[in-house]
Structures are given as C-alpha cells and as structure tokens.
VEXDREN-223786 format. One record per residue: residue in one letter; x, y, z of N, C-alpha, C in turn; residue number from 1. Coordinates in steps of 0.1 Angstrom, whole numbers, plus 5000, padded with zeros to 4 digits. Layout:
! VEXDREN-223786
ATOM  r  n.px  n.py  n.pz  ca.px  ca.py  ca.pz  c.px  c.py  c.pz    k
ATOM  A     X     Y     Z      X      Y      Z     X     Y     Z  NUM
...
This chain:
! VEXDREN-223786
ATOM  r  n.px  n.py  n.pz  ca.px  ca.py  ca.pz  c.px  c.py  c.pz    k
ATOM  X  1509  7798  8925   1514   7808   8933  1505  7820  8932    1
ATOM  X  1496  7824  8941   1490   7836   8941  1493  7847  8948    2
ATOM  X  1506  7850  8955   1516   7864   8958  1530  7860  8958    3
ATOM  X  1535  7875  8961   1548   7876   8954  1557  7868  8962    4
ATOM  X  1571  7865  8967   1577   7860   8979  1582  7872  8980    5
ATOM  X  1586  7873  9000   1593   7883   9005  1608  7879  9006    6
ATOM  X  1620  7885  9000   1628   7881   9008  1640  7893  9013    7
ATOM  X  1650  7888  9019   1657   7903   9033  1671  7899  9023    8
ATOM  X  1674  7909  9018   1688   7912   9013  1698  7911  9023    9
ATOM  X  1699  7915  9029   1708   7913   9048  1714  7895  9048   10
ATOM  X  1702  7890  9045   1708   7876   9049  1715  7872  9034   11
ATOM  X  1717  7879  9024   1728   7875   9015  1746  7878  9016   12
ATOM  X  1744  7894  9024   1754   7899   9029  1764  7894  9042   13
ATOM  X  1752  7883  9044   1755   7878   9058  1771  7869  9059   14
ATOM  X  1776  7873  9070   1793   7863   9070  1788  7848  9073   15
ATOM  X  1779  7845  9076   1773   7830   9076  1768  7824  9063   16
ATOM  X  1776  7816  9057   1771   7810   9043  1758  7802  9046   17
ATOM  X  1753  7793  9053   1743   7790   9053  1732  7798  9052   18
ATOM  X  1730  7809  9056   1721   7822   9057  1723  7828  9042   19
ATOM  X  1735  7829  9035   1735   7833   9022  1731  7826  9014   20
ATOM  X  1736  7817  9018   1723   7804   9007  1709  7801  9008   21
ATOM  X  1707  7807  9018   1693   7803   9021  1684  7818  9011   22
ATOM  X  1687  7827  9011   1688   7836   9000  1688  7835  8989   23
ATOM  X  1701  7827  8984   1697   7824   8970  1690  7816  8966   24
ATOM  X  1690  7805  8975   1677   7790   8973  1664  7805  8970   25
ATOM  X  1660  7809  8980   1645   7816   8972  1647  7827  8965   26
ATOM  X  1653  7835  8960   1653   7840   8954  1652  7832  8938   27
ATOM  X  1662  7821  8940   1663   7820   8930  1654  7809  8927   28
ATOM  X  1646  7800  8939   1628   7797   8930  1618  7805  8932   29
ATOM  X  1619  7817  8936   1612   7831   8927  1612  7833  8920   30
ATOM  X  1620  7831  8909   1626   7839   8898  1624  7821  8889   31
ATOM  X  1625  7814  8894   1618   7805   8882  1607  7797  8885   32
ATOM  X  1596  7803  8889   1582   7804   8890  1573  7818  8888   33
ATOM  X  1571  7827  8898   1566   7836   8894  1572  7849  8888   34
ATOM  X  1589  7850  8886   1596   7859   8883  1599  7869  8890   35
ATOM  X  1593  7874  8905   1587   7886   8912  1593  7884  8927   36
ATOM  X  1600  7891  8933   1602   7891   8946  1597  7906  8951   37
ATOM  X  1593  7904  8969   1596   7919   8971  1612  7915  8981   38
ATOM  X  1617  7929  8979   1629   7929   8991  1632  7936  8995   39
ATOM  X  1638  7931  9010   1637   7941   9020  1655  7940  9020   40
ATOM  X  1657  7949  9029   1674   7951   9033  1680  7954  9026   41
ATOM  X  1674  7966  9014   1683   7972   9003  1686  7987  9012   42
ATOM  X  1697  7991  8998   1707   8004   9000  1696  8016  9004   43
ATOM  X  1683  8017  9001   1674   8030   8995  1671  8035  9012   44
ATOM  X  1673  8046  9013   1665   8049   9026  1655  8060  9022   45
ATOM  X  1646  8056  9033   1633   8059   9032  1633  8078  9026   46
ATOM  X  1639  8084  9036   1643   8098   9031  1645  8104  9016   47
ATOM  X  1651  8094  9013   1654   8091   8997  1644  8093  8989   48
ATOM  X  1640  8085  8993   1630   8079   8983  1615  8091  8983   49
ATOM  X  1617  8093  8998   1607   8106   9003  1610  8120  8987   50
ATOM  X  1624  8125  8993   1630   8134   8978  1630  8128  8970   51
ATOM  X  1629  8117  8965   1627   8116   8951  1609  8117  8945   52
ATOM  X  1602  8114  8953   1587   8116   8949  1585  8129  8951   53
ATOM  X  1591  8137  8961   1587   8153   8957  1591  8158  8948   54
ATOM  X  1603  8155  8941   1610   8160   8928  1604  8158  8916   55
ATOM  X  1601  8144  8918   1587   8140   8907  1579  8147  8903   56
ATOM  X  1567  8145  8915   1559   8152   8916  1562  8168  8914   57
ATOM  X  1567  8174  8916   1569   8191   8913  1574  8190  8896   58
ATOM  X  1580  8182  8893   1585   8179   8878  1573  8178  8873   59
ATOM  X  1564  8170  8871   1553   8165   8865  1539  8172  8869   60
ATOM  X  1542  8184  8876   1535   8195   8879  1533  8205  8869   61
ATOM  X  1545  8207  8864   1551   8220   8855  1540  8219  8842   62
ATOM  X  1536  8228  8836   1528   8235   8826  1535  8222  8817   63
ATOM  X  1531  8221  8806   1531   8210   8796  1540  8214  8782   64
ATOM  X  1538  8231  8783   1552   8232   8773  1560  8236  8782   65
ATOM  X  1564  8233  8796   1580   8237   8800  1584  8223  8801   66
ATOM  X  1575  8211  8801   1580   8195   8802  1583  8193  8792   67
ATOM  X  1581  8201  8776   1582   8196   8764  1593  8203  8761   68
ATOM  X  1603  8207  8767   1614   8215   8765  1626  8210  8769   69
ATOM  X  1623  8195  8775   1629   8189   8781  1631  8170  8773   70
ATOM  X  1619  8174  8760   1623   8161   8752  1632  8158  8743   71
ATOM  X  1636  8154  8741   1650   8152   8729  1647  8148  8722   72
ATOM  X  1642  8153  8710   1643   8142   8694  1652  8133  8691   73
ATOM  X  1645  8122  8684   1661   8113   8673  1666  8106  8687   74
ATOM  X  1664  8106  8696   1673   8097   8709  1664  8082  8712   75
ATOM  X  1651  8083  8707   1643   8068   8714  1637  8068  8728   76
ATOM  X  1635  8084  8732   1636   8080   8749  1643  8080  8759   77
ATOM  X  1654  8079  8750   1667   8076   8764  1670  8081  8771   78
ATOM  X  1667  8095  8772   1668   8104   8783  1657  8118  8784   79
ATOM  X  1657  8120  8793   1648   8135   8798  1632  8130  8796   80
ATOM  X  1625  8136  8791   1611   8140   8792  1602  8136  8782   81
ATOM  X  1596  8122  8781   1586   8115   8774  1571  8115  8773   82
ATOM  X  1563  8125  8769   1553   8130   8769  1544  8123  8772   83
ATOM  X  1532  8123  8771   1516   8112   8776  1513  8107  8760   84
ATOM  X  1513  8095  8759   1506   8083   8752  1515  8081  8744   85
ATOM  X  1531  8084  8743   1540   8084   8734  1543  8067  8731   86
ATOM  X  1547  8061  8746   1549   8045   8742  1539  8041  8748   87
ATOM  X  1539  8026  8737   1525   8015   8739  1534  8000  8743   88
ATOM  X  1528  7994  8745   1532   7981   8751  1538  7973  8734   89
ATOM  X  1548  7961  8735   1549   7955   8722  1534  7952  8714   90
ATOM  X  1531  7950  8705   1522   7945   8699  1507  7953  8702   91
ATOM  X  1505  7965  8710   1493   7975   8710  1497  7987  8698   92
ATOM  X  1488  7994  8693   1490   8005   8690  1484  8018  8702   93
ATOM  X  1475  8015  8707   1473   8022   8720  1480  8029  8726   94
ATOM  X  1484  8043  8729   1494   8043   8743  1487  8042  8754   95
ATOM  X  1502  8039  8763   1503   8039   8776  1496  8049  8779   96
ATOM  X  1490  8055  8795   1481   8069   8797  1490  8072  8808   97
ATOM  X  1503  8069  8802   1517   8080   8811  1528  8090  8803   98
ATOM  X  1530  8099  8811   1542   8103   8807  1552  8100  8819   99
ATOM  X  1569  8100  8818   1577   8099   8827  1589  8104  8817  100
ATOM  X  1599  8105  8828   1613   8106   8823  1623  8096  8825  101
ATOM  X  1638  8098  8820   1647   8088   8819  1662  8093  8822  102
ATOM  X  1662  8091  8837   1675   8091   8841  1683  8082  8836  103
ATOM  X  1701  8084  8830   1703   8073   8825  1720  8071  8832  104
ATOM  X  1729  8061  8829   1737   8063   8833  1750  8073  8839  105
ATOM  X  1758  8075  8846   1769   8080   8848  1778  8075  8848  106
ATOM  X  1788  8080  8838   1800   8072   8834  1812  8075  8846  107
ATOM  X  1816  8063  8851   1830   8065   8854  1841  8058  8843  108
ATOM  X  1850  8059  8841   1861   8055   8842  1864  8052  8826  109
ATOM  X  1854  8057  8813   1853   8048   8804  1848  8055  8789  110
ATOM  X  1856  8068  8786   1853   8077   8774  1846  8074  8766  111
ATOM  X  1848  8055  8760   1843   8049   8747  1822  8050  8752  112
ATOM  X  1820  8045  8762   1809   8048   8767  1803  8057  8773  113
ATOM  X  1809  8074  8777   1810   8085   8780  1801  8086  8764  114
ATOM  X  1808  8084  8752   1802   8090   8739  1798  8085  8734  115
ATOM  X  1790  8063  8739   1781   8060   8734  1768  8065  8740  116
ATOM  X  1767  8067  8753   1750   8073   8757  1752  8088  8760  117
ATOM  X  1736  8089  8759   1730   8100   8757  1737  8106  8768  118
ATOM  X  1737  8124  8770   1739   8130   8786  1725  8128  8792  119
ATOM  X  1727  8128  8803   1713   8135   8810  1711  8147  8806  120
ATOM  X  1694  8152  8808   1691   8156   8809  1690  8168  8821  121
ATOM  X  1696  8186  8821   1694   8188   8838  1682  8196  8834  122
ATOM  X  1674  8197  8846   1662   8202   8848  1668  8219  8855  123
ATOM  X  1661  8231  8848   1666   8244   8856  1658  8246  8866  124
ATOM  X  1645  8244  8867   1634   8247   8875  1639  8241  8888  125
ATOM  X  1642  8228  8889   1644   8219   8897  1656  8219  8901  126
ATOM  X  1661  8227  8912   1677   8228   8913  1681  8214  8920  127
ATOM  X  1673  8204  8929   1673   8191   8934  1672  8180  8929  128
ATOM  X  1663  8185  8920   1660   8170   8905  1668  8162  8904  129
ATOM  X  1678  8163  8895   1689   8156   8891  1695  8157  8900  130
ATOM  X  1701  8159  8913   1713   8155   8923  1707  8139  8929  131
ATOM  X  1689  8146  8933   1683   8132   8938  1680  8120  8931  132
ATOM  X  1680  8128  8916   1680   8110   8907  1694  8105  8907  133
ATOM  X  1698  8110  8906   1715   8106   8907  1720  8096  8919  134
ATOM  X  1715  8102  8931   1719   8094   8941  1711  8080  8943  135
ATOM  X  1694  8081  8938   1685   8068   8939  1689  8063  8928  136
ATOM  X  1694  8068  8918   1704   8056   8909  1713  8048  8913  137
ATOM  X  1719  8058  8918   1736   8047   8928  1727  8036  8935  138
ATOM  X  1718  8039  8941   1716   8033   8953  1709  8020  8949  139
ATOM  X  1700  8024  8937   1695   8010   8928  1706  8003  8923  140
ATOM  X  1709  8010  8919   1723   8002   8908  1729  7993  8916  141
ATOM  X  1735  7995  8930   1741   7986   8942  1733  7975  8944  142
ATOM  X  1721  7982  8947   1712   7966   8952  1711  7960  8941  143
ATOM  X  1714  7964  8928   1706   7955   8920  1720  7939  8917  144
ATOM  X  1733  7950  8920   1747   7943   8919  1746  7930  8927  145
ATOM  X  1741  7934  8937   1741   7920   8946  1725  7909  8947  146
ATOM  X  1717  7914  8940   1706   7905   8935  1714  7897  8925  147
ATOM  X  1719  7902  8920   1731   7894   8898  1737  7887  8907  148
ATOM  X  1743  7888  8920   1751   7882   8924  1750  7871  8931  149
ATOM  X  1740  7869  8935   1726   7859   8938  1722  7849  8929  150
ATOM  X  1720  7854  8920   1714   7842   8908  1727  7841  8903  151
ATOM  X  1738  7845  8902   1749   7841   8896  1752  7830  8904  152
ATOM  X  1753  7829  8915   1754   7817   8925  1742  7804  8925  153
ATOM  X  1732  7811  8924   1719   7800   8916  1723  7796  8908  154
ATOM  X  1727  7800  8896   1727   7793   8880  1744  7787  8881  155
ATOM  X  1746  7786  8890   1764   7774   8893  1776  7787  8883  156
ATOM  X  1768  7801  8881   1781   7812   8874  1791  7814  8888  157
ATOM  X  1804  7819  8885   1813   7827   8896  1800  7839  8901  158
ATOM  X  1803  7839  8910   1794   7851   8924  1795  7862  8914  159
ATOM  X  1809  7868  8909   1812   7881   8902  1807  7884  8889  160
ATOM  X  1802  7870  8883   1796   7868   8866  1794  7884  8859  161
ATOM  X  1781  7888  8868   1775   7901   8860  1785  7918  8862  162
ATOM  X  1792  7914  8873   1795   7928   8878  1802  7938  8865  163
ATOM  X  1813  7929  8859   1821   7936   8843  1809  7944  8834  164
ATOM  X  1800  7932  8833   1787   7936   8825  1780  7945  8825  165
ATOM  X  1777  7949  8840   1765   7962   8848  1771  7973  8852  166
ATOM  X  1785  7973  8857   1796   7984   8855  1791  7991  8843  167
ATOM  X  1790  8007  8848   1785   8013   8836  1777  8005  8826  168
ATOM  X  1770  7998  8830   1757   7994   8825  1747  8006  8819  169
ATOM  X  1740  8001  8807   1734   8012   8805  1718  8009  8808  170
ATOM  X  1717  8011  8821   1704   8015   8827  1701  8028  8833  171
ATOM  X  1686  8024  8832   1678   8036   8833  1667  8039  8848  172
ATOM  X  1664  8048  8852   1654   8050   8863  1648  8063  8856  173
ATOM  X  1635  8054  8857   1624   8063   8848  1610  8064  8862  174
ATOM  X  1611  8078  8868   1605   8083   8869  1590  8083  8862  175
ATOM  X  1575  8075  8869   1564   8076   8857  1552  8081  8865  176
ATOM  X  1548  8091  8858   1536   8099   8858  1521  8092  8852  177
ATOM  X  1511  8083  8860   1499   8082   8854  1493  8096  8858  178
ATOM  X  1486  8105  8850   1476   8110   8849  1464  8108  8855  179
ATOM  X  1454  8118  8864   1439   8112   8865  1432  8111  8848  180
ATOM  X  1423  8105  8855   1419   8097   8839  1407  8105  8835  181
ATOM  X  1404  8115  8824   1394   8127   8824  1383  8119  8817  182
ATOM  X  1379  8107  8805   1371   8103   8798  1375  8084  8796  183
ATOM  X  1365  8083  8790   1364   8066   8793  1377  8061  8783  184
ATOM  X  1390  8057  8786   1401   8052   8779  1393  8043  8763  185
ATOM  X  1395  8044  8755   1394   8038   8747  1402  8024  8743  186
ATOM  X  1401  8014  8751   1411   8001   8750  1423  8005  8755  187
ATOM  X  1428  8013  8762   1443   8018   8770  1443  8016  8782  188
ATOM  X  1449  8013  8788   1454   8012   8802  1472  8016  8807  189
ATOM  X  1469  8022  8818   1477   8030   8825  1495  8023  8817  190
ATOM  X  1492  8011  8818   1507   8004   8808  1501  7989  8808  191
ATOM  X  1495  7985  8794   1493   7976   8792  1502  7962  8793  192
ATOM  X  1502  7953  8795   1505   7940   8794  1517  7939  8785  193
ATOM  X  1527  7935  8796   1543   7936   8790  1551  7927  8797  194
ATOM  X  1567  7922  8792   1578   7919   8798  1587  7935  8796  195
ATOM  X  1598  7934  8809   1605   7947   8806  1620  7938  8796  196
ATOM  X  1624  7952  8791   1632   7945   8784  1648  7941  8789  197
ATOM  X  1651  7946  8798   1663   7945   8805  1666  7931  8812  198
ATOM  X  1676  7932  8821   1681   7920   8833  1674  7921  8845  199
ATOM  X  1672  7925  8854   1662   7933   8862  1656  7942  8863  200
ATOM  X  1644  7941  8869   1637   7956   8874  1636  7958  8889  201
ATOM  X  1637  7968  8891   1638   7972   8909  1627  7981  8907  202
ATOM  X  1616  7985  8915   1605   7994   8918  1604  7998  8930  203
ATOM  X  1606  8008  8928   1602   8017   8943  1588  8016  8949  204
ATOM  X  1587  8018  8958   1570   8013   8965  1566  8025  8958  205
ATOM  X  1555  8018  8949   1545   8024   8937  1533  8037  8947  206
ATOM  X  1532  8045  8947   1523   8051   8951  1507  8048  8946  207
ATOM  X  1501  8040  8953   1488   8036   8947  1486  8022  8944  208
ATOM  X  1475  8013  8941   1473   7999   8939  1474  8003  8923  209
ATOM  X  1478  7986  8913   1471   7989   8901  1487  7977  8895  210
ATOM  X  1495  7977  8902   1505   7965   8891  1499  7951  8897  211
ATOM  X  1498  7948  8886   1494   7932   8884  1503  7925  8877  212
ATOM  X  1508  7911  8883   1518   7902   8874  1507  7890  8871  213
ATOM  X  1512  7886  8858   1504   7872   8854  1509  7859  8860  214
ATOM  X  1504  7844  8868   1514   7834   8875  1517  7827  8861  215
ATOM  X  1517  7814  8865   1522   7806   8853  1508  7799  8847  216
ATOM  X  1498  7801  8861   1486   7797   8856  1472  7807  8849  217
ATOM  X  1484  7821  8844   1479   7826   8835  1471  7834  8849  218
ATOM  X  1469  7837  8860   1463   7848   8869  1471  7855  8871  219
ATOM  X  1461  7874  8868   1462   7882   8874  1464  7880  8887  220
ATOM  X  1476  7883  8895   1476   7886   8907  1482  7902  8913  221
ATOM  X  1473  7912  8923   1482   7922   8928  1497  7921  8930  222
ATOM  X  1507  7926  8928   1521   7930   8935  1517  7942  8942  223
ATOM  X  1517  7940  8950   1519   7953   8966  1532  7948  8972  224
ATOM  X  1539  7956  8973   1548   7959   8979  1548  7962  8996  225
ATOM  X  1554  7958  9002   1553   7972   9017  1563  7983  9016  226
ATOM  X  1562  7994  9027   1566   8006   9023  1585  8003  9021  227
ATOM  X  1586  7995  9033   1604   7990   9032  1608  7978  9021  228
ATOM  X  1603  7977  9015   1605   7972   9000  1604  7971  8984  229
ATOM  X  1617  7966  8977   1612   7972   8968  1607  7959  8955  230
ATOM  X  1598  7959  8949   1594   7946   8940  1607  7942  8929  231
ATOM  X  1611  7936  8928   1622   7933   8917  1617  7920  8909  232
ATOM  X  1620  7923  8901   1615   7914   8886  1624  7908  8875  233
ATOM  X  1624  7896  8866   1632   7895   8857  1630  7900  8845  234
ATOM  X  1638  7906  8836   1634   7913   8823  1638  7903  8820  235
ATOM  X  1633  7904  8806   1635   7894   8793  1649  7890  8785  236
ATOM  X  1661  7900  8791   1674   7898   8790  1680  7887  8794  237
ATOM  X  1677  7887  8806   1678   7875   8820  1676  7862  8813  238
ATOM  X  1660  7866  8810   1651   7853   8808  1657  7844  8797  239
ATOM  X  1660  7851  8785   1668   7848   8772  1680  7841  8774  240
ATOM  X  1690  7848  8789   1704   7842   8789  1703  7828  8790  241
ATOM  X  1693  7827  8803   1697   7819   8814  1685  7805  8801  242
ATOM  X  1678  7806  8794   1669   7799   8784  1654  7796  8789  243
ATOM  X  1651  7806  8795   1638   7810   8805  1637  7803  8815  244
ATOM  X  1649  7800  8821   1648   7793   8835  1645  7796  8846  245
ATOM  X  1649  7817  8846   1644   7826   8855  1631  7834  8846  246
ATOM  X  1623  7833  8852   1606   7837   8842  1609  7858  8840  247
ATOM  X  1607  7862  8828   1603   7871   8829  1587  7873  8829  248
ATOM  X  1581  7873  8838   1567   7877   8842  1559  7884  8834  249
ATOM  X  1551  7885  8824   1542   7899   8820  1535  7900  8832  250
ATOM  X  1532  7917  8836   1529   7925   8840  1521  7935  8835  251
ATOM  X  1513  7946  8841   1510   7954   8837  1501  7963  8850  252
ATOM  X  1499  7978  8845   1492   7988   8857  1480  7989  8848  253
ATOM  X  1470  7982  8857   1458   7988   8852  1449  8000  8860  254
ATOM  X  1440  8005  8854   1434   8018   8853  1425  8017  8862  255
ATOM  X  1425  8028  8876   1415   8026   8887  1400  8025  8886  256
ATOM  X  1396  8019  8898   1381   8021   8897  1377  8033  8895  257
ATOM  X  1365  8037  8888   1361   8046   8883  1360  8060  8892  258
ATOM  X  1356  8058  8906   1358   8063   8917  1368  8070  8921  259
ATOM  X  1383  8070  8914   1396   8071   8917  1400  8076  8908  260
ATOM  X  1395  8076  8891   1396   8082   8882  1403  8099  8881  261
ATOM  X  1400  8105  8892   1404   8118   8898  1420  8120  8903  262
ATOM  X  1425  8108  8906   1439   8106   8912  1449  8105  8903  263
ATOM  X  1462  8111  8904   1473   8106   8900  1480  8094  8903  264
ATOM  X  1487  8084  8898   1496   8074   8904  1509  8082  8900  265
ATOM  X  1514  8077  8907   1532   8077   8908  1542  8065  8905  266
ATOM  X  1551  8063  8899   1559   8048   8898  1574  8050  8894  267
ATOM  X  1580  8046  8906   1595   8045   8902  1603  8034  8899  268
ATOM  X  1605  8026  8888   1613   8013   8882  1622  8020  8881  269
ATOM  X  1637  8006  8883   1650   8016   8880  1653  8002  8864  270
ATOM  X  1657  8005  8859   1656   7992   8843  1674  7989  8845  271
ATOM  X  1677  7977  8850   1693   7972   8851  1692  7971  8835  272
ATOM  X  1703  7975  8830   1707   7968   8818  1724  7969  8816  273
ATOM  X  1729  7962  8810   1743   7953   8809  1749  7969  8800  274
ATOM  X  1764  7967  8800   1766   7973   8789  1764  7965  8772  275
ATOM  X  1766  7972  8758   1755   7970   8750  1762  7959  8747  276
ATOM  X  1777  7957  8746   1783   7947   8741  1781  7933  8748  277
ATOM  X  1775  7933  8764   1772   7917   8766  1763  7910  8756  278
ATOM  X  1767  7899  8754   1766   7888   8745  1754  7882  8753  279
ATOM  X  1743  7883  8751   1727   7876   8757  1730  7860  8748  280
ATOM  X  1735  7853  8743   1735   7843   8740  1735  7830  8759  281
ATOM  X  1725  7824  8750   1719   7815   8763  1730  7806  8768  282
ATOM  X  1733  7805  8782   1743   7797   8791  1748  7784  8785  283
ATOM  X  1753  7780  8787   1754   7762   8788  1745  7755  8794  284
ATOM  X  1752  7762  8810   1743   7756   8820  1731  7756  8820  285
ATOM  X  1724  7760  8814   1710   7762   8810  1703  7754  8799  286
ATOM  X  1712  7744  8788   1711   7739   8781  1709  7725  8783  287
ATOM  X  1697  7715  8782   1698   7702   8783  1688  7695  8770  288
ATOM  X  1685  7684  8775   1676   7677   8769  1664  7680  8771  289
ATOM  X  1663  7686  8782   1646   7687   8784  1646  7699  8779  290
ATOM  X  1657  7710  8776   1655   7722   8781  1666  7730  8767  291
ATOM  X  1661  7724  8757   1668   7733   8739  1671  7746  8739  292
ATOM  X  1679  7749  8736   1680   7762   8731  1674  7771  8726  293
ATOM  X  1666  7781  8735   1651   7789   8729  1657  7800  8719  294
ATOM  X  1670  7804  8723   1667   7822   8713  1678  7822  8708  295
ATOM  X  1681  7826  8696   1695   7832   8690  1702  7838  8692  296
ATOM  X  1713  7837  8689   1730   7850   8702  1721  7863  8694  297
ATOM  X  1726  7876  8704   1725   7885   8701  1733  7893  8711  298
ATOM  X  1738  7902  8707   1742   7916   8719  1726  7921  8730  299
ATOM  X  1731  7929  8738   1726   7937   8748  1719  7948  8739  300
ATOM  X  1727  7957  8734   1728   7964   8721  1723  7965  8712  301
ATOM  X  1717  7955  8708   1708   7949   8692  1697  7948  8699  302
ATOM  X  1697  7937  8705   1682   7938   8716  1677  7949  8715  303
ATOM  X  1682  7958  8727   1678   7969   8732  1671  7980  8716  304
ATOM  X  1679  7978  8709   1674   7987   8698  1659  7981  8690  305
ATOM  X  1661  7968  8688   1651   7959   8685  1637  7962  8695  306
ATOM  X  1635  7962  8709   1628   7965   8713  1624  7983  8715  307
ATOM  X  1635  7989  8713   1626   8000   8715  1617  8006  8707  308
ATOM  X  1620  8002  8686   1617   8003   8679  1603  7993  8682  309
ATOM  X  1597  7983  8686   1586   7981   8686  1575  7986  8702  310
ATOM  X  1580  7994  8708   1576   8002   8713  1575  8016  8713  311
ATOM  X  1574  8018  8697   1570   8028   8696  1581  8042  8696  312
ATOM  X  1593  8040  8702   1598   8050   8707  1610  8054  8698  313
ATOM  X  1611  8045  8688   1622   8050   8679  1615  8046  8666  314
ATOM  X  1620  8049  8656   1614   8044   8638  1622  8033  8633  315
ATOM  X  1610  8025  8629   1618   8010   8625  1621  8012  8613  316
C-alpha cells in the first residue's frame, strides 16, 4: 500500500445499514494494514479550524520568556506550554525541533477526575486562545467517538464499547510549533520516528508537507491530507487491545528541503485517550491460534505514565 485510504464519515451516520457497513469494512482494513485513514464528513468546520491556527500562530509568536511563563513543572507535559527540543521520540536522545502546547480535558459530571488531571492552562495575552481550543476539542473528541464506534463494530464489540471509556477521557490537543531551521540539525528531525501512545490520533490538515508513515513493507510514504480532511491513525493503545490487529503505524515529520529551511510548520493532533482506569488488556476476540497473546494487562494509566517517562517528559 503506497497511500493513505480516503474515507466519508457521513456514510457511517447514514440510516442505511448497508452504507454503514460499507464504512466500517474500510476503515476497518485501514486500520489493519497501513493503520492511517484520511476522513472526510467530520464535526470541524473550516472556520474553526481557520481560528485555531491564528491562535496558534499568535501564541507561538510571543517572546520566548512570556511562552515560558506558561510551563508547569512536575506535571510531564500535560498541560500549557512545552518549550523547543524538550521531547525526543522513544529510544533517541535527540529532541524533537518543536515546541507546542497541551490542551487537555474538560470535566463534566465527575469530581474524582476533576482532581485527577491537571487544569488547563489560560493564556492572558490571548483572550480567544482557550475558548477556540476548547471548542476544536469538543469537536475532535465527537468525531473521534464515532470512528471507536466503527471499529467497535469491526472487532464483533457492542457499537457503544468505547464510549464509558472516552467519556472524560483523558486526551489531549497539542497544538505544535516546528521552528525554521537556523543551522544543520545534528541527527534531529522535526519529530523523529514514532508510534503515538494513545487510541487514536485525529490531525488537523498539517500546514506544510513533511509527515511520513512507514507501510508494512517498511516504506516511507507522504500522508497529505486534503484541506476537508482530517488524517486519523491508530495509537499503540488500540494496537495492544485489539493484539495488533489494528496497526499502529510509526510515523514521523521530517525536516524540509534545505530551501524551505526559512519556514515555519504548523500541526494540530488531537491524542484520544481512555480514562486512566481502562484495562488495555488484549480482547478475546483478538485471540487465536495464529494470533497469541502479545502484551501483558495493564491500565490506560500505567501505560500512559510508562511512556511519558521514556519520552523524556517526566523522570523515571
């Protein structure tokens, strides 16, 4: 497979079951081949998406100690303002040649998780900032409910499997700032060669060329997106439950032609993650003879800590 598949969220929504099925048939041999869809007929409108790259961008404008006023120690990341070369990919010591930030959940209905995650972060400068991540959160969060709802139908789960789970889920939409590039990187690139750690990833049409997914035949291939869609991916959460039957893909943005070195990129992932207590222990249905049991039970929660710690972003 050398590009991504397209497919229209609309025909999952659709009152015609044959049309919804025809939806999860590919999505869900997307997801166990190259791991990567783009898709069209999500919640985001263009507008949206418009204010949220201005917000960005004017955020990632600001002088470099008024962005550092906005980092939180002792948290891992999890929210506000993450400086340039802080995280590296698992297994580099390199960083990444980004900074971004980390909008994170909004709790309804549920104290005990009100005082497990961090608050957000508000921005003063930015009286828009935080209203518009807020809203491109909701709007990710929705579409992402009915992609889970999709492969829950693929993998023979109830349609509703993930919804208890991603309810107040603790995901994130991280706004990411590459930098123009001033001198020759020293073995770094823009975000080196990774799986993400979560259930899905949703990406906003990337401003600029440069993400590349690996197939199964080990090629780099571009992910381009078009402007009305957004790339979605399986994280390594997913991959673990289901016993890598839906692929988490490595990925990575590499650093432009030398020519272009002058330019900023822009990138908006939103990172689905479960709340911390789902049990990532691999399905049944996923279990056979051909197909063993790859990984040991663990929480959402232990994971998540496990990887951030080898990324650099917390102390092991």
């Amino acid at each position: 497979m050398n590009k991504i598949p397209s497919v229209n969220l609309l025909e999952f929504l659709s009152n015609d079951p044959k049309v919804k099925q025809k939806f999860v048939d590919a999505i869900g041999q997307a997801y166990e081949t190259i791991g990567f869809v783009a898709l069209k007929g999500h919640f985001l409108e263009d507008s949206l998406v418009d204010n949220l790259y201005s917000e960005v961008k004017q955020f990632f404008d600001l002088p470099t100690e008024q962005k550092q006023q906005y980092e939180v120690p002792g948290i891992g990341g999890q929210r506000g303002y993450i400086s340039f070369g802080k995280e590296s990919a698992k297994g580099r010591t390199e960083g990444d040649l980004k900074e971004f930030w980390h909008f994170g959940q909004y709790v309804q209905d549920s104290p005990e998780l009100e005082a497990e995650y961090h608050e957000n972060v508000e921005v003063k400068e930015l009286p828009e900032f935080n209203r518009v991540g807020k809203e491109t959160y909701q709007m990710l969060e929705k579409t992402a409910k009915y992609v889970l709802r999709a492969l829950s139908i693929h993998l023979g789960l109830d349609e509703f499997y993930f919804d208890n789970y991603i309810h107040n889920g603790n995901s994130i939409l991280r706004p990411i700032h590459y930098p123009p590039i001033t001198e020759e990187p020293k073995n770094a690139e823009r975000a080196a060669a990774h799986g993400d750690i979560n259930l899905i990833t949703l990406l906003m049409g990337a401003q600029g060329r440069g993400l590349q997914v690996q197939n199964l035949e080990g090629e780099w291939i571009d992910a381009i997106a078009n402007p009305d869609e957004l790339m979605i991916n399986v994280g390594d959460m997913l991959s673990r439950h289901t016993n890598n039957k839906l692929k988490s893909t490595i990925h990575r943005v590499v650093n432009p032609p030398r020519e272009s070195w002058g330019t900023s990129r822009y990138s908006i992932p939103f990172f689905m993650h479960p709340i911390s207590a789902m049990k990532l222990d691999v399905l049944d249905s996923c279990i056979d003879a051909d197909s063993p049991k790859q990984f040991e039970d663990i929480t959402a929660g232990d994971y998540l800590s496990q990887r951030i710690k080898e990324l650099g972003l917390a102390k092991k």
